[in-house]
C-alpha positions as CSV (number, residue, x, y, z in Angstrom):
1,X,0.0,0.0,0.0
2,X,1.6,3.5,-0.8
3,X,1.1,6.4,2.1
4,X,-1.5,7.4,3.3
5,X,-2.6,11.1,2.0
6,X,-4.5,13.4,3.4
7,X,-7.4,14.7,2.6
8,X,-9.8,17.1,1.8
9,X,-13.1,17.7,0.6
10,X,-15.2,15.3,1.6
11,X,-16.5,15.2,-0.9
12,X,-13.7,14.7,-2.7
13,X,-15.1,14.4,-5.9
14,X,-13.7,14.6,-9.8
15,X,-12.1,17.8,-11.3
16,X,-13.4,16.6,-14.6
17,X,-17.2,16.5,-13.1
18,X,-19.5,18.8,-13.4
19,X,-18.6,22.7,-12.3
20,X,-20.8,21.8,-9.1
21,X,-18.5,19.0,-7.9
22,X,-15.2,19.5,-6.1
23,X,-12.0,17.3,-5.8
24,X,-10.4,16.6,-2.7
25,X,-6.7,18.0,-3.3
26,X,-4.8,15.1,-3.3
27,X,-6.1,13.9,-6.6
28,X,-4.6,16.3,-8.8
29,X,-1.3,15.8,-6.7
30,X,-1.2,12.4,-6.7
31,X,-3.3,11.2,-9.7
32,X,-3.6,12.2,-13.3
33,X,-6.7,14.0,-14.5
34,X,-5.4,15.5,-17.1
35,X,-5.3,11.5,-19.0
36,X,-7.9,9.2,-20.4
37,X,-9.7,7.2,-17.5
38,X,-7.8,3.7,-17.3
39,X,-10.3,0.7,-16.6
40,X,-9.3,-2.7,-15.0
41,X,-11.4,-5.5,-13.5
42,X,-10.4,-7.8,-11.1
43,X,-11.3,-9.9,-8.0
44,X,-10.9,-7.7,-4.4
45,X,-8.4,-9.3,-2.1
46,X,-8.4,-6.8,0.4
47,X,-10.6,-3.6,1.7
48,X,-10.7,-1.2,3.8
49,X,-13.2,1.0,4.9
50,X,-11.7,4.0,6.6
51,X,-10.9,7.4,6.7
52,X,-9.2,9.4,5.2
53,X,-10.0,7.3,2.4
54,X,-11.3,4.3,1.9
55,X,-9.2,1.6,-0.4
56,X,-9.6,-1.5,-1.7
57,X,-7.3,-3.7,-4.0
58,X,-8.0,-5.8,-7.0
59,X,-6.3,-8.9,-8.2
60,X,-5.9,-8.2,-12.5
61,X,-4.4,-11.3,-13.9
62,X,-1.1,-11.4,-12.2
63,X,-0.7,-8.2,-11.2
64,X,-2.4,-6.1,-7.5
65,X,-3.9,-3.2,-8.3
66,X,-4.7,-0.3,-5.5
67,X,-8.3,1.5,-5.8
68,X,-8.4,4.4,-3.9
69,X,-11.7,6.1,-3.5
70,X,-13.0,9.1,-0.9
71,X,-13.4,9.2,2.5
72,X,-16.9,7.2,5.0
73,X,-17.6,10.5,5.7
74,X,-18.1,11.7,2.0
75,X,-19.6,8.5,0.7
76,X,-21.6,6.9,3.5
77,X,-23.8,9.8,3.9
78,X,-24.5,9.3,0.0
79,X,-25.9,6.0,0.7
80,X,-22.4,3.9,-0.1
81,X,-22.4,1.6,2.5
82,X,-19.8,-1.4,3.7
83,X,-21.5,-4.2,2.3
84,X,-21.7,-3.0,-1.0
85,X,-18.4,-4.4,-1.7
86,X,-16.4,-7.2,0.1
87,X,-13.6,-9.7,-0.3
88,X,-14.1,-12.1,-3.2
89,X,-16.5,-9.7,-5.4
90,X,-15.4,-9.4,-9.3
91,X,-15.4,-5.7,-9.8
92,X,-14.7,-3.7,-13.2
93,X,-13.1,-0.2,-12.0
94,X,-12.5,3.1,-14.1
95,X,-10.4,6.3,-12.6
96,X,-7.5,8.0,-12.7
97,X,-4.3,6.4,-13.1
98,X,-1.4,7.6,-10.4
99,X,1.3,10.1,-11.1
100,X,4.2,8.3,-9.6
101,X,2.9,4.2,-9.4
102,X,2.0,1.8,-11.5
103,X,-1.0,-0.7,-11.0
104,X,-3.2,2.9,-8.6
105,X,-6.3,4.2,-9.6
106,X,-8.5,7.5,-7.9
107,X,-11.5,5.4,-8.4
108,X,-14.7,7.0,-10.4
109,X,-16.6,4.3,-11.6
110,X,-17.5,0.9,-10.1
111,X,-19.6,-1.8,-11.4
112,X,-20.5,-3.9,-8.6
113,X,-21.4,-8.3,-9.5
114,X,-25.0,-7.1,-9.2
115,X,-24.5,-4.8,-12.4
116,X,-25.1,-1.6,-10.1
117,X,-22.7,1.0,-11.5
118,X,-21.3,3.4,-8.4
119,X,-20.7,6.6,-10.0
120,X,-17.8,8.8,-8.2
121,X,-18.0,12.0,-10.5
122,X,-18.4,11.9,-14.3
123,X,-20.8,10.2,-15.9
124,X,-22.1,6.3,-16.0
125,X,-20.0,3.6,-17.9
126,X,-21.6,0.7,-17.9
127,X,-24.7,0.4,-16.4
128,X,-28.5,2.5,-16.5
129,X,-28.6,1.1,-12.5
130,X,-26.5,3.7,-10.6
131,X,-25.9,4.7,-7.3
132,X,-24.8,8.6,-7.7
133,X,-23.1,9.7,-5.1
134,X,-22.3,13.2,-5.9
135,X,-25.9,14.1,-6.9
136,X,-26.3,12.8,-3.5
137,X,-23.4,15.0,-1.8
138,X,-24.3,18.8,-3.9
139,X,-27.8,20.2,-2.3
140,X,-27.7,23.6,-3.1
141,X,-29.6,25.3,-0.5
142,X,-29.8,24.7,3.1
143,X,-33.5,24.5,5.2
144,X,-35.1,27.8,6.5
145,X,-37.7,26.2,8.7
146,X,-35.3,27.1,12.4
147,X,-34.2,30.7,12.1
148,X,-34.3,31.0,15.9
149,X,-31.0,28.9,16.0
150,X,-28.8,31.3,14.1
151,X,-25.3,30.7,14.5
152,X,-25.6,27.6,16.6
153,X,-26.2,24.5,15.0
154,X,-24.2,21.7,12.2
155,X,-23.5,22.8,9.5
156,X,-22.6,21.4,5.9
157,X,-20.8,21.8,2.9
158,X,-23.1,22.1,0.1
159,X,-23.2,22.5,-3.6
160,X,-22.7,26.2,-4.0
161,X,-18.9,27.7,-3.0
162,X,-18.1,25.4,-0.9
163,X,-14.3,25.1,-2.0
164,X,-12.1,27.8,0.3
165,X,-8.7,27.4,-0.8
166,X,-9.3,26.8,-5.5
167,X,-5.5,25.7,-5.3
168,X,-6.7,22.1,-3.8
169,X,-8.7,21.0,-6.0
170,X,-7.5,22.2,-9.4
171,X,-5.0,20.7,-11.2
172,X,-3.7,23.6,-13.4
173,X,-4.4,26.6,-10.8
174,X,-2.6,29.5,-11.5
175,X,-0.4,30.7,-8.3
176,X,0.0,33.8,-9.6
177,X,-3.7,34.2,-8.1
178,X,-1.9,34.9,-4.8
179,X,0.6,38.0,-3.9
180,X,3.0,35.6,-3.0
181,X,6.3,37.2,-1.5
182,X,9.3,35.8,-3.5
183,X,10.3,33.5,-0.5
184,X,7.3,32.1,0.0
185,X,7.2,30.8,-4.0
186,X,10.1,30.0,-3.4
187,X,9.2,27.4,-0.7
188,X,6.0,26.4,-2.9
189,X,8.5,25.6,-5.5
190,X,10.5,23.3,-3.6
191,X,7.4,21.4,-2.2
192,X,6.8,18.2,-3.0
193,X,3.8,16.4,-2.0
194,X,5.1,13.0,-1.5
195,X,7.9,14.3,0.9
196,X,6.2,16.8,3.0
197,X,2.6,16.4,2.8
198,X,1.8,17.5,6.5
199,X,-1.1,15.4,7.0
200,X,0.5,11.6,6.2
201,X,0.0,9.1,8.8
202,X,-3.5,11.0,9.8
203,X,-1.8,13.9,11.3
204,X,-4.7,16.6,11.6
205,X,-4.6,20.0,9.9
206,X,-4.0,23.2,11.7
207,X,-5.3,26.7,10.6
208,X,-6.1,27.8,8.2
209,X,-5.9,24.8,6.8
210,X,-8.4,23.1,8.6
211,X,-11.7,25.2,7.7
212,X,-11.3,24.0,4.0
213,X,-13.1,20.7,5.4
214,X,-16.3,19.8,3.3
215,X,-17.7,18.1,6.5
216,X,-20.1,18.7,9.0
217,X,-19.0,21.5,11.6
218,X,-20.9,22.0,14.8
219,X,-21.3,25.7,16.8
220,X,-21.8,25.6,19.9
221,X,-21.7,28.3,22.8
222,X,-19.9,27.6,25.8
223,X,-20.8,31.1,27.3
224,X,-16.8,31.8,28.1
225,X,-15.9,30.3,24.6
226,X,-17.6,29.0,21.3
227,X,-16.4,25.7,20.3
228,X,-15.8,24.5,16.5
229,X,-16.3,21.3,16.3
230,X,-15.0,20.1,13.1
231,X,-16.0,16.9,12.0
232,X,-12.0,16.4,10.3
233,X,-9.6,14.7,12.4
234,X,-12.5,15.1,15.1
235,X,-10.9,18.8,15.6
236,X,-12.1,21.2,18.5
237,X,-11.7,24.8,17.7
238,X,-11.9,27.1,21.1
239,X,-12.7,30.7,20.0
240,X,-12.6,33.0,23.5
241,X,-15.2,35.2,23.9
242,X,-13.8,36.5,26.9
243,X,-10.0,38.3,27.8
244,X,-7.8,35.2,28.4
245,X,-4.4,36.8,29.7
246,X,-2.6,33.9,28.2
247,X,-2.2,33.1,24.2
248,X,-0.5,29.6,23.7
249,X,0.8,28.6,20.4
250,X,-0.2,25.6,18.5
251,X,-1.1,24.2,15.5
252,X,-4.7,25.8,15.9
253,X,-3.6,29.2,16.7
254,X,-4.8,31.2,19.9
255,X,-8.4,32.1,18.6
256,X,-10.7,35.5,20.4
257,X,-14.3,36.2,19.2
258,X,-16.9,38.6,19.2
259,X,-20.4,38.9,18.3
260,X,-21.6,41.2,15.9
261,X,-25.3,41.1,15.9
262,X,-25.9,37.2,14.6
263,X,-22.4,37.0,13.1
264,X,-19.4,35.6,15.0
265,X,-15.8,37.2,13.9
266,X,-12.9,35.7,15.1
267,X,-8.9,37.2,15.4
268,X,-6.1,34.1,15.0
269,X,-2.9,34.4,15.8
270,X,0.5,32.2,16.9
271,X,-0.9,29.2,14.3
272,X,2.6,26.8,13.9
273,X,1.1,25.1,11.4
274,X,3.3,26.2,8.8
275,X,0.7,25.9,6.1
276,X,-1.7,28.3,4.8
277,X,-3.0,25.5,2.3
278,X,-2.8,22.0,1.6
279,X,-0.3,22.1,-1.1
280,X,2.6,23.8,-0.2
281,X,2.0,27.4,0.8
282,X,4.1,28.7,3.7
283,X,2.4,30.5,6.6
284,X,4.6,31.9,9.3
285,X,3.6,31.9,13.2
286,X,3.3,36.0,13.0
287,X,0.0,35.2,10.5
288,X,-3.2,37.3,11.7
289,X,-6.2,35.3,10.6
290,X,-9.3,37.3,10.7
291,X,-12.6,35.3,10.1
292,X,-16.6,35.9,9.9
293,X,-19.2,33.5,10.3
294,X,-22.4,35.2,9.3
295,X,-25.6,33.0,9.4
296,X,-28.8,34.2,7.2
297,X,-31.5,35.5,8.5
298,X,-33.4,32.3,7.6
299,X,-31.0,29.9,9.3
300,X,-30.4,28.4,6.0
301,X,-27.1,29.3,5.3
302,X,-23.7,30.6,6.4
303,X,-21.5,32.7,4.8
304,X,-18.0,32.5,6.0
305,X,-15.2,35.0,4.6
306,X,-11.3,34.3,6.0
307,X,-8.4,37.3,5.6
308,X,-5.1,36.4,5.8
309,X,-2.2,38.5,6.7
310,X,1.3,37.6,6.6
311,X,3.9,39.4,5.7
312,X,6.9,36.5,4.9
313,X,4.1,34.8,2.7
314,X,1.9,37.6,1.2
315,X,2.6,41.2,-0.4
316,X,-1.1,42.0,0.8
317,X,-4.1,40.6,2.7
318,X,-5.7,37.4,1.2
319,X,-9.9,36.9,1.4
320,X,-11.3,33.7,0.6
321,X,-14.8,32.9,0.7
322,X,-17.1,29.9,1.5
323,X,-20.6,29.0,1.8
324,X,-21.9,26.0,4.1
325,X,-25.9,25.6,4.3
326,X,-27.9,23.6,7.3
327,X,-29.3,20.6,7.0
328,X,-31.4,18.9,9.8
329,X,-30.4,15.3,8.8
330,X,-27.1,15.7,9.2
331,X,-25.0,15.2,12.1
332,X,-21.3,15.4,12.8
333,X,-19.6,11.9,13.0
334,X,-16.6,10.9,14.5
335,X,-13.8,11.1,11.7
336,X,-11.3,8.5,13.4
337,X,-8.6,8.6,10.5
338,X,-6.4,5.7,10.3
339,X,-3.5,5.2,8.8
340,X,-3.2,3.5,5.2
């Protein structure tokens, strides 16, 4: 089994999908979407169903072949459950081969022995019996019926901007999109995934990095502190609401909030993260991140805008945007990521 990589948007979906469906970044860095779709059928000897993604491998001919595929969190709550596929089953398989491996595939397709045909992104191959998981996954608007609960509540990732940082999940992104100081494009340069991916072996993200998460995130007020709890590497944000005295570093950054009418801003600062994305942007520990959460009026949605400042990474301040809506049905899970 190659390392494990980490991983983003639940929901990690096909760059060659449609405009609605996002990729989880490690697809473009470790598998080729820029070639045909390679297909190979073959008789699964071993599978496992875990986070960050769930893999399975396929004996063709003489030869093992790996079959990555997205995260439980991302496909389970699309209906793709456990027993769909098990040890024994003669699968045919279509995705995108790897960069760097022969015998890998970012699985899109799968045609299970029943002749159901589990479509990942893209279109169907073989079958008119499908079980779509991304039409599942992209609900474009969130329910109104609860206003009263404003900020506080779980929220989702949904159809409409839900991507914060463009840079993970497409393969050709221009990096001149970014004021990018000289050293710090320097240090993108000289990243390489398979090296220095931060999150291998299920180590969790830090901020920013963290709130480009496609899954469920819960609010909830602590009086003294609002808690983020982020259903990724089961991470616990504390924002204080309240003068602390004390500001301790870490990966998370030392976060201080305030209420502004039914939005919650929050200041940042002291993340050691290192990262200000998944793929290779520096971020120094003297980073100000400045974020608003501002809930519609109907409850339905939430509207979240980041600013980054940083001196050593960034000529001028950097916004990003994203968009979750609420759904009642779901609920955060725990996200228990396991090693490959």
């Amino acid at each position: 089994m190659k390392p494990n990589r980490c991983r983003y948007v639940a929901a990690c979906l096909a760059v060659v999908a449609a405009p609605t469906v996002y990729a989880h970044h490690s697809v473009s860095a470790w598998f080729d979407t820029t070639v045909e779709m390679a297909e190979v059928e073959g008789v699964v000897t071993e599978f496992r169903w875990q986070n960050p993604h769930v893999i399975f491998t396929l004996q063709v001919g003489d030869a093992l072949w790996s079959i990555e595929t997205l995260s439980i969190s991302g496909i389970s709550r699309w209906g793709i459950t456990r027993d769909l596929i098990a040890v024994g089953d003669r699968l045919r398989v279509a995705g995108n081969p790897a960069r760097r491996e022969s015998n890998s595939l970012f699985v899109r397709n799968i045609l299970l022995p029943t002749g159901r045909e589990i479509v990942l992104g893209g279109n169907a191959r073989w079958s008119s019996d499908t079980l779509r998981g991304s039409e599942l996954l992209q609900a474009r608007e969130g329910d109104a019926s609860r206003p009263e609960l404003g900020l506080f509540r779980t929220w989702s990732t949904g159809g409409v901007n839900g991507v914060l940082f463009p840079e993970a999940v497409q393969a050709n992104f221009d990096f001149s999109r970014y004021p990018l100081t000289p050293a710090a494009r320097a240090a993108l340069d000289a990243f390489d995934f398979a090296a220095d991916d931060p999150t291998k072996d299920c180590a969790p993200k830090g901020m920013p990095t963290i709130m480009e998460q496609p899954y469920p995130m819960e609010i909830v007020d602590r009086g003294a502190t609002i808690e983020l709890l982020i259903e990724e590497y089961d991470t616990r944000r504390v924002v204080h609401m309240r003068p602390t005295g004390v500001s301790v570093p870490g990966p998370l950054g030392h976060s201080v909030g305030r209420l502004e009418g039914t939005a919650l801003v929050v200041v940042t600062t002291r993340s050691t993260w290192g990262y200000f994305d998944s793929v290779g942007i520096p971020l120094t520990v003297d980073a100000i991140l400045v974020e608003r959460f501002a809930p519609s009026a109907d409850g339905a949605r939430l509207d979240y805008t980041l600013t980054v400042t940083d001196a050593a990474t960034f000529t001028a301040p950097v916004t990003l945007t994203k968009t979750w809506i609420w759904r009642p049905e779901v609920t955060r899970s725990a996200y228990e990521c396991r090693p490959a």
